[in-house]
C-alpha positions, 0 to 999 in steps of 0.5 A: 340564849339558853343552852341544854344539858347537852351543850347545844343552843336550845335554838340551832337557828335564829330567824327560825321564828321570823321564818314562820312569821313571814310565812304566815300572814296574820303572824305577819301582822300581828308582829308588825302591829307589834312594831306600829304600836311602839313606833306610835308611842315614840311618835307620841312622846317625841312630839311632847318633846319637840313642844317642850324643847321649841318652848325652851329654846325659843324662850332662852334669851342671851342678853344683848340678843336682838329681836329674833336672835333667839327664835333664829337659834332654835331652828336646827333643834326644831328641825332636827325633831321634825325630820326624826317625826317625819321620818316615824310617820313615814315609818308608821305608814310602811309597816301599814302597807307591808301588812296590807300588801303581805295579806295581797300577796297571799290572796294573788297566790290563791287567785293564781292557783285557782285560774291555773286549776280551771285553764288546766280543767279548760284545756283538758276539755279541749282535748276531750271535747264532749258531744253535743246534739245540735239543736233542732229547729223544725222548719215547716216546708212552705211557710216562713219564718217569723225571722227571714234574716237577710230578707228583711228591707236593706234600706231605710227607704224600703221601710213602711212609711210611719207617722211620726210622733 
């Protein structure tokens, strides 16, 4: 931490910079992507070295050992190695979810802002509601109408009677 002539820290708070990251979310995931890509590389070379070290126990033969006695002994290794891999791709596989779900929640933040703009603009029409002409409907006295609603047959015994096809 550098300071100034002063003697003050150069920076008076340091999660000022995780601050400003977590507020944006492309600074969000480039920094993870920061993250993933180390992690992937560990990933990598630790798995070269669970070969390697699988290969050496399980070839290190103490004399007098019975058939198995050397691939028994290699066991907690492997699986110490493997519980460390399993453990980075669950890892691998958080930080993926955090960007993605980060991105999410900046979207649900402007869905919201943008429902609560047009139920604000809804509600402000209900209490000022604009007149509207009724449509007009020109009925001539004496004819019918084309639709007569409920003067229509109510069964399907009152129907014409049809060939059928």
């Amino acid at each position: 931490m550098s300071t100034e002539n002063n003697g003050q820290p150069f920076f008076d708070d340091p999660n000022a910079a995780l601050r400003e990251i977590a507020q944006n979310p492309a600074a969000y995931a480039r920094y993870l992507a920061d993250f993933h890509r180390v992690v992937l590389d560990m990933q990598a070379k630790l798995e070269i070295l669970q070969r390697e070290a699988r290969v050496h126990c399980r070839g290190t033969r103490v004399e007098g050992d019975k058939m198995g006695q050397a691939f028994l002994r290699s066991f907690p290794v492997e699986k110490s190695l493997n519980d460390v891999l399993k453990n980075l791709k669950n890892v691998i596989s958080g930080l993926e979810k955090s960007a993605h779900k980060r991105h999410a929640h900046d979207e649900k933040v402007k869905e919201v802002k943008e429902s609560r703009k047009e139920k604000a603009q809804l509600k402000g029409g209900k209490n000022n509601p604009t007149l509207q002409a009724a449509p007009e409907n020109p009925v001539q006295q004496g004819a019918q109408s084309p639709n007569p609603g409920y003067g229509g047959p109510t069964s399907i015994y009152d129907l014409p009677r049809r060939e059928s096809a």
